[in-house]
mmCIF file of the N, C-alpha and C atoms, coordinates in Angstrom:
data_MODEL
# 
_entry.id   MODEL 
# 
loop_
_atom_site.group_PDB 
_atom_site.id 
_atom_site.type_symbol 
_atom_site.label_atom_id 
_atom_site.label_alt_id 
_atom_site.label_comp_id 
_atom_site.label_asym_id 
_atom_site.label_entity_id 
_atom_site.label_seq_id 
_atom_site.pdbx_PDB_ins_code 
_atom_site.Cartn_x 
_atom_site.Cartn_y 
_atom_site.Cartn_z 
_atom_site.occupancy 
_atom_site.B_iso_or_equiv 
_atom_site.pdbx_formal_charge 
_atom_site.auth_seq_id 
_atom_site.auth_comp_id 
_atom_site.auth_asym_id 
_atom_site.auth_atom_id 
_atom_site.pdbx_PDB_model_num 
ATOM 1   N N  . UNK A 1 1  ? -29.562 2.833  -15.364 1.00 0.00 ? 1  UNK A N  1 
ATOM 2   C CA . UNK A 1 1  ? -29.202 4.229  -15.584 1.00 0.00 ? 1  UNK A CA 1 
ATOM 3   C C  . UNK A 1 1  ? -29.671 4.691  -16.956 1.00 0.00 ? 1  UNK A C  1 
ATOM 4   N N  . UNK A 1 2  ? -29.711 6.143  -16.971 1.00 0.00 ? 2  UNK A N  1 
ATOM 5   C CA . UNK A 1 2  ? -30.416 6.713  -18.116 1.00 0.00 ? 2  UNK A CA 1 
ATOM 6   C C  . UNK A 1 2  ? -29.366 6.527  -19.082 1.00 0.00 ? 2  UNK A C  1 
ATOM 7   N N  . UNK A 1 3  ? -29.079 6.547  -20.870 1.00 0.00 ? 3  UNK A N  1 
ATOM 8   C CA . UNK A 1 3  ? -28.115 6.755  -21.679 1.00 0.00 ? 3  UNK A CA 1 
ATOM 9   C C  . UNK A 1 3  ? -27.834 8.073  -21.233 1.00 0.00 ? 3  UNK A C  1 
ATOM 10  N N  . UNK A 1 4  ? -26.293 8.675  -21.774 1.00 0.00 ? 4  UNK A N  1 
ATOM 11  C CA . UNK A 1 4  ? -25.864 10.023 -21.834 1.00 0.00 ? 4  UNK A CA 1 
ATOM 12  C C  . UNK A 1 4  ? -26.520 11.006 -20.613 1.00 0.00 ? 4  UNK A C  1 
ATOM 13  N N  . UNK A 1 5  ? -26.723 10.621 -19.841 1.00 0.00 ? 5  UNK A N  1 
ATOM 14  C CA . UNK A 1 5  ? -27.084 11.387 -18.472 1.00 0.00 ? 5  UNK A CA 1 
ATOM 15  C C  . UNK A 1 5  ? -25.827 12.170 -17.627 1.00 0.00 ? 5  UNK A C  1 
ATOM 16  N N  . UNK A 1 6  ? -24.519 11.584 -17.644 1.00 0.00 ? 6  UNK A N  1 
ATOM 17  C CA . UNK A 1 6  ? -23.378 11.541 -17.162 1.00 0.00 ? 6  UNK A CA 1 
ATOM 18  C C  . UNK A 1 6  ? -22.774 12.415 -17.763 1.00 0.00 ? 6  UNK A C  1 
ATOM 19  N N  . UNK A 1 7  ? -22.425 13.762 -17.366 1.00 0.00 ? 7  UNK A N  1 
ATOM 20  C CA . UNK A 1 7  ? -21.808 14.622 -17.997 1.00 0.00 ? 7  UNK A CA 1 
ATOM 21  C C  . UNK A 1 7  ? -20.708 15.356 -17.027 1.00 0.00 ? 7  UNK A C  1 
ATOM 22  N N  . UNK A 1 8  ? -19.549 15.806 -18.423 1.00 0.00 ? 8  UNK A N  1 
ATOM 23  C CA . UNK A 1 8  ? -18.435 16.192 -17.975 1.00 0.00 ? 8  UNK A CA 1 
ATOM 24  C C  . UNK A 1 8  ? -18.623 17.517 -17.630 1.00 0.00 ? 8  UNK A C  1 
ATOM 25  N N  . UNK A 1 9  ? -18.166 18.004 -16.551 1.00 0.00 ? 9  UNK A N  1 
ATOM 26  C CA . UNK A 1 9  ? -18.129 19.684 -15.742 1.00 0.00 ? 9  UNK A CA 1 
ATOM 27  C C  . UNK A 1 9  ? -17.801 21.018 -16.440 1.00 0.00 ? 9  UNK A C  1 
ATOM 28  N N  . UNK A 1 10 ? -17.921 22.112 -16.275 1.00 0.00 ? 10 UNK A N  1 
ATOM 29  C CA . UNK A 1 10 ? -17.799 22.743 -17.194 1.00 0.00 ? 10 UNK A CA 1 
ATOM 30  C C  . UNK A 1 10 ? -16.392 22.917 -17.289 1.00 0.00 ? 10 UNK A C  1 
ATOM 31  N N  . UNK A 1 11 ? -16.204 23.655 -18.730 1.00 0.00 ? 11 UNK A N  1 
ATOM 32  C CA . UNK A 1 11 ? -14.430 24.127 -19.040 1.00 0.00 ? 11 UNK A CA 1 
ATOM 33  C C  . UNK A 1 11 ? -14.081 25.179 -18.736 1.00 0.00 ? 11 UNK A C  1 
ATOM 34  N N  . UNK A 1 12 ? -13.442 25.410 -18.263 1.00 0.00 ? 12 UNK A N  1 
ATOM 35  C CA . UNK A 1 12 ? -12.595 26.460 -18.230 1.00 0.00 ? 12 UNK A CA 1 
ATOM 36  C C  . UNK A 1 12 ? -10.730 26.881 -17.868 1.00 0.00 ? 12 UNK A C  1 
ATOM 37  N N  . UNK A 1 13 ? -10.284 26.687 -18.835 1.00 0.00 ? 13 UNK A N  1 
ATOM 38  C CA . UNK A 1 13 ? -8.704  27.312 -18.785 1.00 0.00 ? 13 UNK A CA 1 
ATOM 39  C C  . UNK A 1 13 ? -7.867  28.616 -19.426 1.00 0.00 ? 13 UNK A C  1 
ATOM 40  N N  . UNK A 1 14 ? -7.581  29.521 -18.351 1.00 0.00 ? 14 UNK A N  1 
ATOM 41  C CA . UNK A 1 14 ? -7.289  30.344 -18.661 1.00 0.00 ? 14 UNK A CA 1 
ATOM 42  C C  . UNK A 1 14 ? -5.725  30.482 -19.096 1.00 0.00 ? 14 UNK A C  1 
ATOM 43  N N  . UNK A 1 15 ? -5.005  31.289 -20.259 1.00 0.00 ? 15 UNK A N  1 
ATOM 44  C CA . UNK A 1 15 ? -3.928  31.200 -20.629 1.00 0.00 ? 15 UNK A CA 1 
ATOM 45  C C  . UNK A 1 15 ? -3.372  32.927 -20.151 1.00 0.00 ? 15 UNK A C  1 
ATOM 46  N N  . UNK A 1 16 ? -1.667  32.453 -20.266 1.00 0.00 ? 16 UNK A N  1 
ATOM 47  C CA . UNK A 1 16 ? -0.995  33.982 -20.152 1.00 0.00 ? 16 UNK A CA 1 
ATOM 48  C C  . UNK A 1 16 ? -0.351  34.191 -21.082 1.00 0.00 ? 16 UNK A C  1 
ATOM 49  N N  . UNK A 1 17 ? 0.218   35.067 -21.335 1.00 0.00 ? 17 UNK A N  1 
ATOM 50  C CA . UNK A 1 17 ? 1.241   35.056 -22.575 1.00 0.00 ? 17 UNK A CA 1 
ATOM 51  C C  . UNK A 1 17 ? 2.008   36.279 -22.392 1.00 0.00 ? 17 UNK A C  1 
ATOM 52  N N  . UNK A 1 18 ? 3.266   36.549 -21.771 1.00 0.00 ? 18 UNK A N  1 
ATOM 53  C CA . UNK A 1 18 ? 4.077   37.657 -22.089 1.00 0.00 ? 18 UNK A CA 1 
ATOM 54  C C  . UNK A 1 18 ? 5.354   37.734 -23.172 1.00 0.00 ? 18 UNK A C  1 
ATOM 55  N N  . UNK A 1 19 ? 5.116   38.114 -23.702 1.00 0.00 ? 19 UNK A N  1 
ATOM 56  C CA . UNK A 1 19 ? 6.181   38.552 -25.467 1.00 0.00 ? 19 UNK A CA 1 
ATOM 57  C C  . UNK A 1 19 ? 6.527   39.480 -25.349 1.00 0.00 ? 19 UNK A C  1 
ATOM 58  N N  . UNK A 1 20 ? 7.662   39.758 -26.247 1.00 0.00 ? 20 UNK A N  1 
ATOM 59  C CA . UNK A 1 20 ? 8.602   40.983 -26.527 1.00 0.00 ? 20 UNK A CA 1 
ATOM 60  C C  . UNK A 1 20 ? 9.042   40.741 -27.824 1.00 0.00 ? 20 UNK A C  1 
ATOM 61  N N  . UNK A 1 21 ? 8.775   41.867 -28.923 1.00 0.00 ? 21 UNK A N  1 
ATOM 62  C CA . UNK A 1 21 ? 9.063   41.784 -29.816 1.00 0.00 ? 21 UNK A CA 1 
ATOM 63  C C  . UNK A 1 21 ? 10.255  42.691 -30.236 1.00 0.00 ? 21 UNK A C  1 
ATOM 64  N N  . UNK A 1 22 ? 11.239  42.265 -31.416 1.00 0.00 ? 22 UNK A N  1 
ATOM 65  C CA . UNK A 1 22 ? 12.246  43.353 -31.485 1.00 0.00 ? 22 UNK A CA 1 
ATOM 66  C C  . UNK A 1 22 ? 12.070  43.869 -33.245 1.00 0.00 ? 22 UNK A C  1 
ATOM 67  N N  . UNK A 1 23 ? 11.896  44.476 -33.562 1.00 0.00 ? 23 UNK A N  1 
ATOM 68  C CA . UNK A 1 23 ? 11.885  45.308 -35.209 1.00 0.00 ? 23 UNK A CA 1 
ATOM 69  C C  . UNK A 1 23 ? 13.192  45.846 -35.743 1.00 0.00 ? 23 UNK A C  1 
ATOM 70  N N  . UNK A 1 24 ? 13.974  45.131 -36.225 1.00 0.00 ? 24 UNK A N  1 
ATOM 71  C CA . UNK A 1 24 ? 15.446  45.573 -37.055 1.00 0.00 ? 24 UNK A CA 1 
ATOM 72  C C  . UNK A 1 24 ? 15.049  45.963 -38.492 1.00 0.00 ? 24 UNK A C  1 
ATOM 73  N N  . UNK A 1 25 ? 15.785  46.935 -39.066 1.00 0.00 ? 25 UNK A N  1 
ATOM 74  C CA . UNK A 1 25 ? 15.873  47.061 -40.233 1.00 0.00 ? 25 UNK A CA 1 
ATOM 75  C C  . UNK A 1 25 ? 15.389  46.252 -41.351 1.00 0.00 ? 25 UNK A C  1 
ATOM 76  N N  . UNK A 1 26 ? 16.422  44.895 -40.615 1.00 0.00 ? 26 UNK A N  1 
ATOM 77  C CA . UNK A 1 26 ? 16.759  43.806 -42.201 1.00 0.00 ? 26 UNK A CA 1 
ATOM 78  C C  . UNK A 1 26 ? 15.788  42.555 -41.623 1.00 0.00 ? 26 UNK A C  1 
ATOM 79  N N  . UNK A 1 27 ? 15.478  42.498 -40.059 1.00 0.00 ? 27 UNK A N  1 
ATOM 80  C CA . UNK A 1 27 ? 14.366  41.615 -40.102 1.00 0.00 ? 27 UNK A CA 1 
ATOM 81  C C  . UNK A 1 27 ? 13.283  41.653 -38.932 1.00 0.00 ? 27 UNK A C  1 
ATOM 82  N N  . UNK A 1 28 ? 12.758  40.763 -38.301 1.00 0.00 ? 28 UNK A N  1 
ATOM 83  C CA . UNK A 1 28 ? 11.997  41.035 -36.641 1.00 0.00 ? 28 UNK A CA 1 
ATOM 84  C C  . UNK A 1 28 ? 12.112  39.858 -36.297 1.00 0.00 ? 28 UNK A C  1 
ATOM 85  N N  . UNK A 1 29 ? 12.006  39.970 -34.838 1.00 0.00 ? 29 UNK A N  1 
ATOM 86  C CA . UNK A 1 29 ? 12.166  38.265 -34.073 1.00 0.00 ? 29 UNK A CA 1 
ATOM 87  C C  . UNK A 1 29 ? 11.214  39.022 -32.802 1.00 0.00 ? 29 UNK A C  1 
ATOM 88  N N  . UNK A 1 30 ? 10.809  37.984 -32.542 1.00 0.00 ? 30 UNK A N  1 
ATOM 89  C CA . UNK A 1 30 ? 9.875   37.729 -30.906 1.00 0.00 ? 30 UNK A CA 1 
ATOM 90  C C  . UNK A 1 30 ? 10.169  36.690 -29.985 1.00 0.00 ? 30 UNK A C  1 
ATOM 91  N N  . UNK A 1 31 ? 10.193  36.750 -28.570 1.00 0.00 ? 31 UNK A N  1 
ATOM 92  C CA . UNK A 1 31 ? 10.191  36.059 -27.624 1.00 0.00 ? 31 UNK A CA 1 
ATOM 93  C C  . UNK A 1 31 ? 9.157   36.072 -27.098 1.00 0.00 ? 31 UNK A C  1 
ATOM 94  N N  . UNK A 1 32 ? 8.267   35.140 -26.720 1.00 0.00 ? 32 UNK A N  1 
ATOM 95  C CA . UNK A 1 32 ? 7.462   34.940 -25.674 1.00 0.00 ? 32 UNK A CA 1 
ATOM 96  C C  . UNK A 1 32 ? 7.321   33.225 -25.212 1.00 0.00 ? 32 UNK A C  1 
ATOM 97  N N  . UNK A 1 33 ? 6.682   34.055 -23.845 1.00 0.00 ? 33 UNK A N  1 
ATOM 98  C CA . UNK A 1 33 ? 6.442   32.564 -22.825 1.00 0.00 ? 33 UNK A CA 1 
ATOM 99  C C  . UNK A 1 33 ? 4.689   32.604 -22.872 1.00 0.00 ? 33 UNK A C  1 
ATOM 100 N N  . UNK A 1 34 ? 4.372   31.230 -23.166 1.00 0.00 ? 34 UNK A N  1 
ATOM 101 C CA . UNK A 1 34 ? 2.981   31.163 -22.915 1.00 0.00 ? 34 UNK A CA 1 
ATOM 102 C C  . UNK A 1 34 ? 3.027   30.474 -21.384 1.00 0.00 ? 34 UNK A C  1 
ATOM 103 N N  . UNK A 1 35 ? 1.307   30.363 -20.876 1.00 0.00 ? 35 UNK A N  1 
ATOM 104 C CA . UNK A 1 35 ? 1.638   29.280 -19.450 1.00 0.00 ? 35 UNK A CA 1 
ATOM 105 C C  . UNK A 1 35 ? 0.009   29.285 -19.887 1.00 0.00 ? 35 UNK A C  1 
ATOM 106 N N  . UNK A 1 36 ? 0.203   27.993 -20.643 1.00 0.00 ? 36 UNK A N  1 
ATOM 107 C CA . UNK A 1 36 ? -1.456  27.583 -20.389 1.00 0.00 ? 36 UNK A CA 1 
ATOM 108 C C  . UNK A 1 36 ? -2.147  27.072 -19.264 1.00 0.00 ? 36 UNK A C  1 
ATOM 109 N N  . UNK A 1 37 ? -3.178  26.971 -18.911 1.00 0.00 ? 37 UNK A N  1 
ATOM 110 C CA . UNK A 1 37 ? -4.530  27.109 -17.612 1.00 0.00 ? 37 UNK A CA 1 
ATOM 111 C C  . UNK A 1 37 ? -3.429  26.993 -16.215 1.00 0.00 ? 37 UNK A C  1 
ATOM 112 N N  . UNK A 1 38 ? -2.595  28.781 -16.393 1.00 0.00 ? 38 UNK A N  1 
ATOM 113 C CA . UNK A 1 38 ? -2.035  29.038 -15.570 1.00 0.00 ? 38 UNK A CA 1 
ATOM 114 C C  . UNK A 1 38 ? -2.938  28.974 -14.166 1.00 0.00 ? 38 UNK A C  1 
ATOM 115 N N  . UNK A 1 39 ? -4.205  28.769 -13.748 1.00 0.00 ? 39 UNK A N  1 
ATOM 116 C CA . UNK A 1 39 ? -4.696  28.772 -12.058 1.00 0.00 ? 39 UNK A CA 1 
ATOM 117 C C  . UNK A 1 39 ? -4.444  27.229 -12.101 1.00 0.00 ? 39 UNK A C  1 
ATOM 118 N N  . UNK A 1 40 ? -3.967  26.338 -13.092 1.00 0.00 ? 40 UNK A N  1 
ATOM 119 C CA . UNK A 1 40 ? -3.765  24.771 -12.744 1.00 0.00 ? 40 UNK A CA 1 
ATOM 120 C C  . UNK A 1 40 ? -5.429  24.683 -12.297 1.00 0.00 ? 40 UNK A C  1 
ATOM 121 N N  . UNK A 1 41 ? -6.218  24.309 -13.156 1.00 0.00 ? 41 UNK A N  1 
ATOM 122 C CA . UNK A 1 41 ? -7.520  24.019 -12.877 1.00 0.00 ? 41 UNK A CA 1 
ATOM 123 C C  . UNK A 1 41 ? -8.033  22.443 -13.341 1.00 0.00 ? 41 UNK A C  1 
ATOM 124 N N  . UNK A 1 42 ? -8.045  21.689 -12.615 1.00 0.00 ? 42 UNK A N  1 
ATOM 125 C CA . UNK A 1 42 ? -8.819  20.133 -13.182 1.00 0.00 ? 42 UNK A CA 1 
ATOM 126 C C  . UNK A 1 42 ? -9.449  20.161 -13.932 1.00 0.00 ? 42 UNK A C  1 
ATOM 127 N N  . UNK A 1 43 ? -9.707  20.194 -15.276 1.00 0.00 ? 43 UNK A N  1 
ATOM 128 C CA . UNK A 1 43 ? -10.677 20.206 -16.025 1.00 0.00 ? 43 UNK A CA 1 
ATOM 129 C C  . UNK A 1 43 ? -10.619 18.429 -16.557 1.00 0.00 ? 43 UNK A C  1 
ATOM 130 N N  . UNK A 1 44 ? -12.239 18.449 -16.179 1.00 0.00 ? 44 UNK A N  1 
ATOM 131 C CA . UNK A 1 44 ? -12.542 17.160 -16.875 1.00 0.00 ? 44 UNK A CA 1 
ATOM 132 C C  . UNK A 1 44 ? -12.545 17.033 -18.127 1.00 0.00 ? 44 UNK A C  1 
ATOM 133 N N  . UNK A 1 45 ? -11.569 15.622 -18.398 1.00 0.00 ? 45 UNK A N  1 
ATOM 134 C CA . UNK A 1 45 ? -11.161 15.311 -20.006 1.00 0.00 ? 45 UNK A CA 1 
ATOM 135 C C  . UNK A 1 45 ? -12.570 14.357 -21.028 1.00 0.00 ? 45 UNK A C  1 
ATOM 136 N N  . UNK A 1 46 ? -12.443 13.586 -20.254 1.00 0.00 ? 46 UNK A N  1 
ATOM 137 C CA . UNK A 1 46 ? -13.566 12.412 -20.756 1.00 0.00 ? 46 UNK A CA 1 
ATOM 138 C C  . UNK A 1 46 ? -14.418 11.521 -19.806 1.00 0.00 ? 46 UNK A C  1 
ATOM 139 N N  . UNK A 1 47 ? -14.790 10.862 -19.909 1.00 0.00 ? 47 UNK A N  1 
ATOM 140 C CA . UNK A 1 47 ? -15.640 9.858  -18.934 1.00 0.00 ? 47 UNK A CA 1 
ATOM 141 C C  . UNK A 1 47 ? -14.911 8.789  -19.254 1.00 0.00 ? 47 UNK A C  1 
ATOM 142 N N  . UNK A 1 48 ? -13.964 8.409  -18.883 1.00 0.00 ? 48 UNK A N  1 
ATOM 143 C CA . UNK A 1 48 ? -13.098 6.808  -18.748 1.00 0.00 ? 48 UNK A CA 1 
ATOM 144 C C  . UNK A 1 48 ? -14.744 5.396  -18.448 1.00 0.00 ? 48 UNK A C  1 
ATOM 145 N N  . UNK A 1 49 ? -14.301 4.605  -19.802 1.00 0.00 ? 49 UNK A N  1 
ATOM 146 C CA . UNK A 1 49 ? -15.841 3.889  -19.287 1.00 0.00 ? 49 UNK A CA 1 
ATOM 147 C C  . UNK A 1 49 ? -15.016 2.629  -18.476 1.00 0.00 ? 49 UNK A C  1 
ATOM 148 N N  . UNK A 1 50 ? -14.493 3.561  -17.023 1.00 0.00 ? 50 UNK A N  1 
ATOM 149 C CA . UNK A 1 50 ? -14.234 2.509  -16.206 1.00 0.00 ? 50 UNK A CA 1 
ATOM 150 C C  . UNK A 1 50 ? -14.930 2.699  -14.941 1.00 0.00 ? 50 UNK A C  1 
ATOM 151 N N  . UNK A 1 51 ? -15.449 1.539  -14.456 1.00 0.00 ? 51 UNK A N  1 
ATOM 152 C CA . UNK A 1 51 ? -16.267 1.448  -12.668 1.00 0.00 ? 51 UNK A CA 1 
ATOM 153 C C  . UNK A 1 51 ? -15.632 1.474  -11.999 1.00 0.00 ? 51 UNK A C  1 
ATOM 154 N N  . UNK A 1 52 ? -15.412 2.371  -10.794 1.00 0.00 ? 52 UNK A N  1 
ATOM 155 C CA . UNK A 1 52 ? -14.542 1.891  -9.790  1.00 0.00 ? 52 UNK A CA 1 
ATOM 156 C C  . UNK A 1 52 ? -15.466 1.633  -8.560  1.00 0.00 ? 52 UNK A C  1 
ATOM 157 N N  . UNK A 1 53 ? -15.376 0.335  -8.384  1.00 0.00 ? 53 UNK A N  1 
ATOM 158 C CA . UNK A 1 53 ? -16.030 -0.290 -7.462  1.00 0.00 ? 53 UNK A CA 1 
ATOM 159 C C  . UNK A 1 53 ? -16.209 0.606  -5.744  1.00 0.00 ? 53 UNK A C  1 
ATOM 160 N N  . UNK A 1 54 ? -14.934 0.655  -5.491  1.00 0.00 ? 54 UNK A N  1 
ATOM 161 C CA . UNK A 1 54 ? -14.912 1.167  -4.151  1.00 0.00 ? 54 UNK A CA 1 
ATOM 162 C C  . UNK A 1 54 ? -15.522 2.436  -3.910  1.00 0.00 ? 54 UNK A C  1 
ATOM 163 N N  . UNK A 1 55 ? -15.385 3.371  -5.181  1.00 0.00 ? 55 UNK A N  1 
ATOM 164 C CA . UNK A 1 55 ? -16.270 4.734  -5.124  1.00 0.00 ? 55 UNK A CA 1 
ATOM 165 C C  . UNK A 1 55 ? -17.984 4.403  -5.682  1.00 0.00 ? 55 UNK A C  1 
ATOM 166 N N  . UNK A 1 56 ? -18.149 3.409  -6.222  1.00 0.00 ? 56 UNK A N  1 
ATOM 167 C CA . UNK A 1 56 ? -19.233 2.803  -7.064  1.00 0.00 ? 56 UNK A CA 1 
ATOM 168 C C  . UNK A 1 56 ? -19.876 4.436  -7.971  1.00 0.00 ? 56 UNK A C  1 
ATOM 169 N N  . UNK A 1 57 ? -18.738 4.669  -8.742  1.00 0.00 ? 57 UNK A N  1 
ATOM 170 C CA . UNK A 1 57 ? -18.709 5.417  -9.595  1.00 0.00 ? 57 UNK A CA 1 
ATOM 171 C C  . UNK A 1 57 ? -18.212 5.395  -10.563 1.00 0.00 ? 57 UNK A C  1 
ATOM 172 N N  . UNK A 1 58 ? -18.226 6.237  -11.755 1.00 0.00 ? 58 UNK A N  1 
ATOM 173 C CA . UNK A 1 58 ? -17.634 6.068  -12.959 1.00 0.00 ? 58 UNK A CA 1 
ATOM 174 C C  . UNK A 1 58 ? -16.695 7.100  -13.099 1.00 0.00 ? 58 UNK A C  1 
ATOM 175 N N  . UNK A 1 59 ? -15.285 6.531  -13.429 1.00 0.00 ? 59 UNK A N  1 
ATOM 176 C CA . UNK A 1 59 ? -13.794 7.179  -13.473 1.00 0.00 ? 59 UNK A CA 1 
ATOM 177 C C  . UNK A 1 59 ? -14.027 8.367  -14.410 1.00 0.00 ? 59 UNK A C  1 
ATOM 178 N N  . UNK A 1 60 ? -13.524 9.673  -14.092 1.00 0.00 ? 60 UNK A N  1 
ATOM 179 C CA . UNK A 1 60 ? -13.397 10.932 -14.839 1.00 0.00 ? 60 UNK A CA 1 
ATOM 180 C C  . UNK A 1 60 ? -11.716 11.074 -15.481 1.00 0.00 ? 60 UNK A C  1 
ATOM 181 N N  . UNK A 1 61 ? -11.405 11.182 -16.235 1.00 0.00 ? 61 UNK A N  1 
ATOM 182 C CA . UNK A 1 61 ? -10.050 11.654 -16.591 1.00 0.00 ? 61 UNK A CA 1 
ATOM 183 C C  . UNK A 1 61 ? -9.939  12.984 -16.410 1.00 0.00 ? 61 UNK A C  1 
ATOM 184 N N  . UNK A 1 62 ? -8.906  13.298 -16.401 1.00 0.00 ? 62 UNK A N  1 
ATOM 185 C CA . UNK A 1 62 ? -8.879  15.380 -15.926 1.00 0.00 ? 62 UNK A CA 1 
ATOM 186 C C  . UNK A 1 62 ? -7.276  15.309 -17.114 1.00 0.00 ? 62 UNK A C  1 
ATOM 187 N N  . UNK A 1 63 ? -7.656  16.576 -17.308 1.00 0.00 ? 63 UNK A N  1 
ATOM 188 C CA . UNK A 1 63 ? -6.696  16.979 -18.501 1.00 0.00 ? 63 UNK A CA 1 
ATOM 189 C C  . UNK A 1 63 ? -5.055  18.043 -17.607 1.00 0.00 ? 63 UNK A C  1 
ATOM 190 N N  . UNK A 1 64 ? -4.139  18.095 -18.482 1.00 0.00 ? 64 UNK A N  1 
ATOM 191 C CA . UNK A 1 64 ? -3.023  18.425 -17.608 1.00 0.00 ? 64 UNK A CA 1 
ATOM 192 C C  . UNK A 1 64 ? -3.319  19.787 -16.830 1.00 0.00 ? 64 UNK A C  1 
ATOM 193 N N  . UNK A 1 65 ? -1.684  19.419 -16.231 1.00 0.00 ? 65 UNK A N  1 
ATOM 194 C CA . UNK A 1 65 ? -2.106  21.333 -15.161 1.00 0.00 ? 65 UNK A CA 1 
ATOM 195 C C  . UNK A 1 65 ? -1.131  22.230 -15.996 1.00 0.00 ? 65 UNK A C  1 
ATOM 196 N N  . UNK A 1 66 ? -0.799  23.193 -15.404 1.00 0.00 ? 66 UNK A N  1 
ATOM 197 C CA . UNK A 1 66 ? -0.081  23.967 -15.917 1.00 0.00 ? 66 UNK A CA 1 
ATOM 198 C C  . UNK A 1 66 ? 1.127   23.180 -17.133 1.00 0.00 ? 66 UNK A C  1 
ATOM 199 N N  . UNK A 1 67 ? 0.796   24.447 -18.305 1.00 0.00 ? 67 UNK A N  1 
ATOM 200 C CA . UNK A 1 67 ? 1.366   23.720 -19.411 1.00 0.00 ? 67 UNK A CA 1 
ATOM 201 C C  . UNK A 1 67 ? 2.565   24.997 -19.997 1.00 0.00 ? 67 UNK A C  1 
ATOM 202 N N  . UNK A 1 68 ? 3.866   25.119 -19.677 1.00 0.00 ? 68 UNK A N  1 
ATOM 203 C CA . UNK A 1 68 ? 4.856   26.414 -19.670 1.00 0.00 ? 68 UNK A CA 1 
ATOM 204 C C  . UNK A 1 68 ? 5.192   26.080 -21.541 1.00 0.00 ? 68 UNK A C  1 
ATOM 205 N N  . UNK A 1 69 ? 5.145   27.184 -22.529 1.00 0.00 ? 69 UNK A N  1 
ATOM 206 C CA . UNK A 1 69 ? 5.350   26.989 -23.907 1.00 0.00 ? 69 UNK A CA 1 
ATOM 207 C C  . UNK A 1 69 ? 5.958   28.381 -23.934 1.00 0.00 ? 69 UNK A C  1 
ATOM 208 N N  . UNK A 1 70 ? 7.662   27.864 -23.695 1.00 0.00 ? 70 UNK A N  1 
ATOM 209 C CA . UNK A 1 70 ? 8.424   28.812 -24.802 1.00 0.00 ? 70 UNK A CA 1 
ATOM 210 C C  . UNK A 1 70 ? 8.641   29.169 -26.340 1.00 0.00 ? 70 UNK A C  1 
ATOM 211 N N  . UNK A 1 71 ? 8.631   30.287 -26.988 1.00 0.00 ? 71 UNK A N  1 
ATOM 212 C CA . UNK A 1 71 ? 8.420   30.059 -28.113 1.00 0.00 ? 71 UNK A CA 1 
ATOM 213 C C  . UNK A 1 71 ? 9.269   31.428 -28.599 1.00 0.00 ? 71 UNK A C  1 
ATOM 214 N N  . UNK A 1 72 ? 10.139  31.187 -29.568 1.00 0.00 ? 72 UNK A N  1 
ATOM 215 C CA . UNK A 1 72 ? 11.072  32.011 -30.462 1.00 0.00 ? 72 UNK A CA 1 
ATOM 216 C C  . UNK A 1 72 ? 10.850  32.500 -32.162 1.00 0.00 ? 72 UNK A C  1 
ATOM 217 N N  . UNK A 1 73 ? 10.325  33.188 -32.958 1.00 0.00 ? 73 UNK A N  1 
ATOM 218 C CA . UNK A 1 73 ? 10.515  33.525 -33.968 1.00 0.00 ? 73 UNK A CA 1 
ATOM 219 C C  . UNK A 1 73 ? 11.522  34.610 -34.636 1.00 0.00 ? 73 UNK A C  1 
ATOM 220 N N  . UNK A 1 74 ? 11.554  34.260 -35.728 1.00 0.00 ? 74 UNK A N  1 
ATOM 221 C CA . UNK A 1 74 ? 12.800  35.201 -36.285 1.00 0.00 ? 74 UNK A CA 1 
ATOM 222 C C  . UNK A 1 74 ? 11.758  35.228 -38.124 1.00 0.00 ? 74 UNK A C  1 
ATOM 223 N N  . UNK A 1 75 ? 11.462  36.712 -38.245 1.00 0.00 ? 75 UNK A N  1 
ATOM 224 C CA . UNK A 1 75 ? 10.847  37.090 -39.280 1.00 0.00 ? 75 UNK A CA 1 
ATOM 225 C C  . UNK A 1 75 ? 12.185  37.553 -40.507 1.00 0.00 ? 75 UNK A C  1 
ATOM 226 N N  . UNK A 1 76 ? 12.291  37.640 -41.855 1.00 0.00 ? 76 UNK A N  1 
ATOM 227 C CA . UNK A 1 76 ? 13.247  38.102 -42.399 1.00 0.00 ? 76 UNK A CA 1 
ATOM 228 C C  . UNK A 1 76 ? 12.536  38.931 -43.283 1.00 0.00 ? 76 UNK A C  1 
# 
């Protein structure tokens, strides 16, 4: 086999993010929810340099699926 011939698929993960912010006098705070590569899309992580015989191929790792990130600030 050629060196570096073996390449990982393209990327793509799309994120959401809905927030609400509140503005008081004496300070501000925000709520939001993120949901990273909310379509849950396989994206290939690395090339695992492992063989798997029965596919007589070389193992792909895939990176997580949907990733939910609550998140709270309080500004003063």
């Amino acid at each position: 086999t050629m060196p570096f011939s073996i390449q990982v698929g393209d990327y793509f993960r799309p994120d959401l993010r809905i927030a609400y912010r509140r503005d008081n006098p004496a300070n501000a705070w925000y709520i939001a929810i993120d949901i990273q590569n909310f379509i849950n899309r396989d994206n290939d992580d690395a090339l695992d340099y492992n063989f798997d015989p029965d596919r007589k191929d070389w193992v792909f790792g895939f990176q997580s699926g949907i990733v939910p990130v609550l998140s709270f600030q309080i500004d003063f």
